[in-house]
C-alpha positions in Angstrom: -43.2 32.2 92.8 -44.5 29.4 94.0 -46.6 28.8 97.7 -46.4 26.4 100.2 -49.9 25.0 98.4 -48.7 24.7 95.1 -45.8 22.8 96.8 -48.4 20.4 98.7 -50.0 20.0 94.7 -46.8 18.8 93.2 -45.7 15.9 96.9 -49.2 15.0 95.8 -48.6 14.5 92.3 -45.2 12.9 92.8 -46.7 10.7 95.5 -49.5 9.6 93.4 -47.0 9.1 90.3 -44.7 6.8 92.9 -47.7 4.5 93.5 -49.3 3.8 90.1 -45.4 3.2 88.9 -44.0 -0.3 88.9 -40.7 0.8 89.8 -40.9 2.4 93.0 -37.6 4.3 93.9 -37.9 7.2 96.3 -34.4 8.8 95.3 -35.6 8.6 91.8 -39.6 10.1 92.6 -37.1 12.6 94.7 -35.1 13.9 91.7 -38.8 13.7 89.3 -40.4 16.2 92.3 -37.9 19.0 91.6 -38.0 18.2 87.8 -41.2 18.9 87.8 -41.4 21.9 90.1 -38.9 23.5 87.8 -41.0 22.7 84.6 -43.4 25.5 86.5 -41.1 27.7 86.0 -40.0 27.5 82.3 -44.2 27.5 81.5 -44.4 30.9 83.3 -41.6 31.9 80.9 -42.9 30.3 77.6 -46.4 32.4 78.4 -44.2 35.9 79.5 -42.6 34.8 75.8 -45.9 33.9 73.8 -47.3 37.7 74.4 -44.0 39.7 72.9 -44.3 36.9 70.7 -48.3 37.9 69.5 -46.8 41.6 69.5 -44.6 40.8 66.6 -46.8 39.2 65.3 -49.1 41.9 65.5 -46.7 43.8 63.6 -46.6 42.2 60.5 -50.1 42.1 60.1 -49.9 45.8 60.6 -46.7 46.1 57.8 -49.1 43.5 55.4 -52.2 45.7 55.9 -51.0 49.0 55.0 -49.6 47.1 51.8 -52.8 45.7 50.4 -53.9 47.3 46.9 -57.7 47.8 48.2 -56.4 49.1 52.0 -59.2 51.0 53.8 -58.2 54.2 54.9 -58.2 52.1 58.2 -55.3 49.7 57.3 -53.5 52.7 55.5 -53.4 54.5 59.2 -53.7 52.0 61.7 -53.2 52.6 65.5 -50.0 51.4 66.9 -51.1 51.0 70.3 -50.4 47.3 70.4 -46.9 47.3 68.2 -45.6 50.3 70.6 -47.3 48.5 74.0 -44.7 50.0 76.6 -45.2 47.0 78.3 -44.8 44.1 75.6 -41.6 46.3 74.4 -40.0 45.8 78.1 -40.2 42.2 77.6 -39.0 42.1 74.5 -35.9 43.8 75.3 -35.9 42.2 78.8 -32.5 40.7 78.8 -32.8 38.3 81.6 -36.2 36.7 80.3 -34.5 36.3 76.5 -31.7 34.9 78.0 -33.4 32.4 79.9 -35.5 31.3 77.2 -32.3 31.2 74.5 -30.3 29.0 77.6 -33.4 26.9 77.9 -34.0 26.7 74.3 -37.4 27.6 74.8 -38.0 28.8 71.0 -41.5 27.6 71.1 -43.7 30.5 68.9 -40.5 30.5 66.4 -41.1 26.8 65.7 -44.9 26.9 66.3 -46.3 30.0 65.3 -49.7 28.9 64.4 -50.7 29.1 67.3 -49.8 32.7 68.1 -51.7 33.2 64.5 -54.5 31.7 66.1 -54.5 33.9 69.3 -53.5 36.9 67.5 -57.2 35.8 65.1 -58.9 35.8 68.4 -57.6 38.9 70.2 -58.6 41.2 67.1 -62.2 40.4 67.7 -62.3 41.4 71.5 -63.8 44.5 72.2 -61.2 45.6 74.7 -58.4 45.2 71.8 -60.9 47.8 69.2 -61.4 50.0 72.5 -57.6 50.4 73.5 -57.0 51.0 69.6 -59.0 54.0 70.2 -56.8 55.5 73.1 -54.5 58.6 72.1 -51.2 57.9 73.7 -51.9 55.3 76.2 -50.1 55.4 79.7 -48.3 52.4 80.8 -50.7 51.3 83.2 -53.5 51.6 80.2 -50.8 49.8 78.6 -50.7 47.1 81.0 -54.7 46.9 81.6 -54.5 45.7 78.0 -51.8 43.2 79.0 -53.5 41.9 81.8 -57.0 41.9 79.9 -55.2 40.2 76.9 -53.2 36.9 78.8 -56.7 36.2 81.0 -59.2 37.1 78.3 -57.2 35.0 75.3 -54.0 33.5 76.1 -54.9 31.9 79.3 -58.6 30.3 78.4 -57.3 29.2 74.6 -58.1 25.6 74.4 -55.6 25.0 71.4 -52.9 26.2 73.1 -53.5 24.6 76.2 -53.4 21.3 74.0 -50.6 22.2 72.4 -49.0 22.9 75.7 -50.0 19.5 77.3 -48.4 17.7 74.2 -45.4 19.5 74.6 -45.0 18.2 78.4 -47.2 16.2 80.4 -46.7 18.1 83.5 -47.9 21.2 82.4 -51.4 19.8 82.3 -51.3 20.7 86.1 -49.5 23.7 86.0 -50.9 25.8 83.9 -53.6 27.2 86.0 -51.4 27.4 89.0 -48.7 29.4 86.4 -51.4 31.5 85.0 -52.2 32.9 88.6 -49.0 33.8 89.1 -48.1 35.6 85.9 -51.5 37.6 86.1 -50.1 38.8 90.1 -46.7 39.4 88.7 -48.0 41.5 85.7 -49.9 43.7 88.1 -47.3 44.2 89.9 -45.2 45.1 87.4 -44.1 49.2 86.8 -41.5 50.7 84.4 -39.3 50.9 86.8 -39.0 46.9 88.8 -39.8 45.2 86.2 -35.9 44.1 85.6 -36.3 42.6 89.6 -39.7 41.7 89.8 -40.7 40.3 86.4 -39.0 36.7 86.9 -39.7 35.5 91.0 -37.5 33.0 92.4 -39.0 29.3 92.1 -38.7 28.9 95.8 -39.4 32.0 98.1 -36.3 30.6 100.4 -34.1 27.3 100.7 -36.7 25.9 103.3 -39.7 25.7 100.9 -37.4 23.3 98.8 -36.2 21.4 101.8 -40.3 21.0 102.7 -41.3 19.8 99.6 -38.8 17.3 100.1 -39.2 16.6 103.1 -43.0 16.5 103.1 -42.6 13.5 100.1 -39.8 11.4 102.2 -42.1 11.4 105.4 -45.1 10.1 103.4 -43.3 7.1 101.5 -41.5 6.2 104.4 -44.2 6.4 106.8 -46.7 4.9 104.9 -47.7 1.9 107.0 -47.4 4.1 109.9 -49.7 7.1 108.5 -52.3 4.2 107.3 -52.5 3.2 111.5 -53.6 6.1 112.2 -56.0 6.3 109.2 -57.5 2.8 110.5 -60.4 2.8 112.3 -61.5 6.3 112.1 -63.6 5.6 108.5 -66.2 3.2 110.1 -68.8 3.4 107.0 -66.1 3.3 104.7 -64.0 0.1 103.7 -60.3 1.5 102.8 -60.7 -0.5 99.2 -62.8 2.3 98.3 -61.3 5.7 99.6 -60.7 7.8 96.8 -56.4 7.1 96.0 -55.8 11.1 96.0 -57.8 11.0 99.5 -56.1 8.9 101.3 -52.8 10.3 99.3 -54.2 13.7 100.9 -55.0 12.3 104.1 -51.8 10.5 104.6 -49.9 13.9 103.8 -52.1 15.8 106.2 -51.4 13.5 109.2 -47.4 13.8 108.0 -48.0 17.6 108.9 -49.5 17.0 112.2 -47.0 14.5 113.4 -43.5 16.0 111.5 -43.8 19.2 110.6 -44.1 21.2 113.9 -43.8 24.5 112.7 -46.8 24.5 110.7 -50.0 24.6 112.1 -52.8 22.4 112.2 -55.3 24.4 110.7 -53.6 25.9 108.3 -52.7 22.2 107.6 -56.1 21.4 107.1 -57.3 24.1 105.3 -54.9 23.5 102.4 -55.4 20.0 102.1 -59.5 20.2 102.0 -58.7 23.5 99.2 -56.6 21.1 97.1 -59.1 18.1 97.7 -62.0 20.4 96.7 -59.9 21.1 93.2 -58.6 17.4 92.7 -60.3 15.0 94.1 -64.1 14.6 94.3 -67.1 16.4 95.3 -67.5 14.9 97.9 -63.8 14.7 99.1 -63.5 17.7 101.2 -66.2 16.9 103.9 -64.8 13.3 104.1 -61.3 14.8 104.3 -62.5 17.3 107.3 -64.2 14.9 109.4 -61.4 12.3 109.5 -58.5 15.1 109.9 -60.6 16.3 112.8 -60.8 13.0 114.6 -57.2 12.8 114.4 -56.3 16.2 115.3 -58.7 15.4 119.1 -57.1 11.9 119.1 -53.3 13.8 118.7 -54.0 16.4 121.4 -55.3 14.0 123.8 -52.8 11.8 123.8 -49.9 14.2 123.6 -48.7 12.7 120.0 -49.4 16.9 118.4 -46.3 17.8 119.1 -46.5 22.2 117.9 -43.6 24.3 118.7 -44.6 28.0 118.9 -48.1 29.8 120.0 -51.2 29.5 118.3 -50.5 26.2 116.2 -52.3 23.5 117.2 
């Protein structure tokens, strides 16, 4: 589920955390790094859970409708494209998903349901919802266009549920675009017959992504004097006061992968960190960012300290 730069995202936010907190305890900002990675995961579960959970209630407005005194012919013989979506119905009666979410006691829309009411209130004015109304027996792949269309078109650009989310944890505020990528690749993915395997990704792709983003936190706090060395000196129209505290945060990380890390390589090293600088930090940020990375990369490879194992890393 998650890629080696949403990893970088959350050392970044942990590291940040660890310096604007009085108490500054690494094992303690260790065990708060995998909390929060693992809050990513329930999210992506809670937004699976809020479609099935728009689906039922799309079907009571449908049973309420056709019970009206003054129904239109319309509400008397509605389409039941929505309420029979092959692809909402698999994830309703995906067992490891409701599992999850029962273990978890992720029983958010039960509790809450306003705001399903309130996406539900939007969806029925989208075109694409009246269009795929229209359809006469819908495939599953029309089925899950609909899907797709419906999480980026309402759920995911919803500003009351994204305050509603954010109030129900504070790390979410960061996630939530990062989740919604992932659920939009996983749904289109997704076919009637892997969805049991493929609907719910691992956290970590393997046991060394874990180990990094561990790793990749420890050598930043306990290097921190030495990273700022090498940081010294190279920002001659810039006072260290007044570097950005994510840019330096992101510069001190970057250096970490040039001097600890050497199986990763230095540009790809350097492209991620001026991507996630671009996104959190500044305008600005990314060409500061670039240059001083660069200077330390030449200074490195001259003096032998860019240590690489393998071809094509440095």
């Amino acid at each position: 589920m998650l890629t080696r730069r949403h990893i970088r995202v959350k050392v970044l936010q942990s590291i940040y955390a660890f310096r604007q907190g009085e108490h500054q305890d690494i094992k303690e900002q260790e065990k708060f790094l995998l909390y929060s990675i693992s809050q990513m995961h329930e999210l992506y579960l809670l937004l699976l859970q809020s479609m099935v959970a728009l689906r039922e209630h799309g079907e009571k407005h449908l049973v309420k409708s056709q019970k009206k005194f003054l129904a239109t012919e319309t509400e008397k013989n509605p389409s039941k494209n929505f309420v029979n979506n092959k692809l909402l119905q698999l994830l309703a009666t995906h067992s490891d998903l409701q599992k999850t979410l029962q273990n978890k006691k992720l029983n958010y829309w039960k509790d809450d349901d306003e705001y399903i009411a309130i996406l539900f209130n939007e969806l029925v004015n989208q075109e694409f919802y009246k269009d795929y109304l229209q359809l006469k027996n819908p495939s599953f792949n029309q089925d899950k266009d609909f899907v797709i269309s419906l999480y980026k078109q309402v759920i995911a650009p919803n500003e009351k549920l994204y305050e509603y989310l954010e109030d129900r944890r504070l790390t979410w505020l960061d996630d939530y675009p990062i989740v919604n990528t992932v659920l939009v690749k996983v749904l289109a993915k997704v076919n009637e017959n892997n969805i049991t395997s493929t609907l719910i990704p691992e956290l970590y792709k393997n046991s060394e992504d874990r180990d990094y983003a561990l790793e990749l936190l420890r050598k930043v706090l306990l290097n921190d004097e030495k990273l700022m060395s090498e940081i010294d000196g190279k920002t001659p129209n810039w006072d260290k006061d007044r570097i950005a505290e994510l840019d330096m945060i992101i510069l001190k990380m970057g250096i970490a992968e040039f001097l600890y890390f050497p199986s990763i390589p230095v540009r790809a090293s350097i492209n991620e960190y001026l991507e996630i600088s671009k996104e959190y930090s500044t305008p600005k940020s990314s060409l500061f960012i670039n240059g001083i990375l660069d200077k330390i990369v030449k200074e490195f490879t001259d003096n032998g300290k860019l240590n690489k194992i393998g071809r094509g890393l440095r």
